[in-house]
N, C-alpha and C positions, 0 to 999 in steps of 0.2 A: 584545682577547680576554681572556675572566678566565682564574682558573686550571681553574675549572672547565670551560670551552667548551674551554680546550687541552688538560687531560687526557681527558676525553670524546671529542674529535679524535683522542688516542692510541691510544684504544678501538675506534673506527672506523675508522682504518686500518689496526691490526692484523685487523679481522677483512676488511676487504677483499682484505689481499694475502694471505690464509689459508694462511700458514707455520705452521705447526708452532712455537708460541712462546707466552711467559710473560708476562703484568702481574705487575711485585714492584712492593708499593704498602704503604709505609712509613708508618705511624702516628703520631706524638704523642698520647700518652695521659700526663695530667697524673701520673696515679700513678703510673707506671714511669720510673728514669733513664735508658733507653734506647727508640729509637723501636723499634717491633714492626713486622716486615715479613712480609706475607701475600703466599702466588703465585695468582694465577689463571691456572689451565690455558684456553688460548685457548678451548674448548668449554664454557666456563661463562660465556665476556666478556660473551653477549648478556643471559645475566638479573644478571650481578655491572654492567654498563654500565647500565640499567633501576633496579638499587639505588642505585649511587653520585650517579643522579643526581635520585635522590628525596632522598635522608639526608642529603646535603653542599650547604650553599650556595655560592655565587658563587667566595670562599674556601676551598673546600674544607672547611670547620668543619661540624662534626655541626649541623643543624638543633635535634637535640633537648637531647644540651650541646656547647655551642661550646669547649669546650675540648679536644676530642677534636677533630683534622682530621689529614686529610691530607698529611706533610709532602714526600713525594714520590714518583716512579715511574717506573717503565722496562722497554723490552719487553727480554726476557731469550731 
């Protein structure tokens, strides 16, 4: 499974057991020293689920710069 089809997985389970919960989904972005973490309120997962899996390849890196991806996430 890449990282992508596992975090996508994370996406889709959370919205199947439909709790009341958060995606925190942690950046690397080359120009900041610290990763950047975004929350997605579970009422957004199915069009932020739809983005992530257009803009991020296989590795989670931005399609458009790769040095921008992904570095990790969790339901909160």
């Amino acid at each position: 499974m890449t990282r992508k089809e596992h975090f996508l997985k994370t996406i889709d389970d959370a919205l199947l057991v439909k709790v009341e919960r958060k995606l925190k989904v942690w950046f690397e972005v080359p120009e900041l020293p610290k990763h950047e973490c975004i929350v997605n309120p579970i009422e957004n997962l199915p069009m932020k689920r739809d983005y992530y899996a257009k803009v991020y390849d296989d590795e989670l890196r931005s399609i458009e710069n790769p040095e921008i991806m992904i570095a990790g996430w969790r339901l909160v």
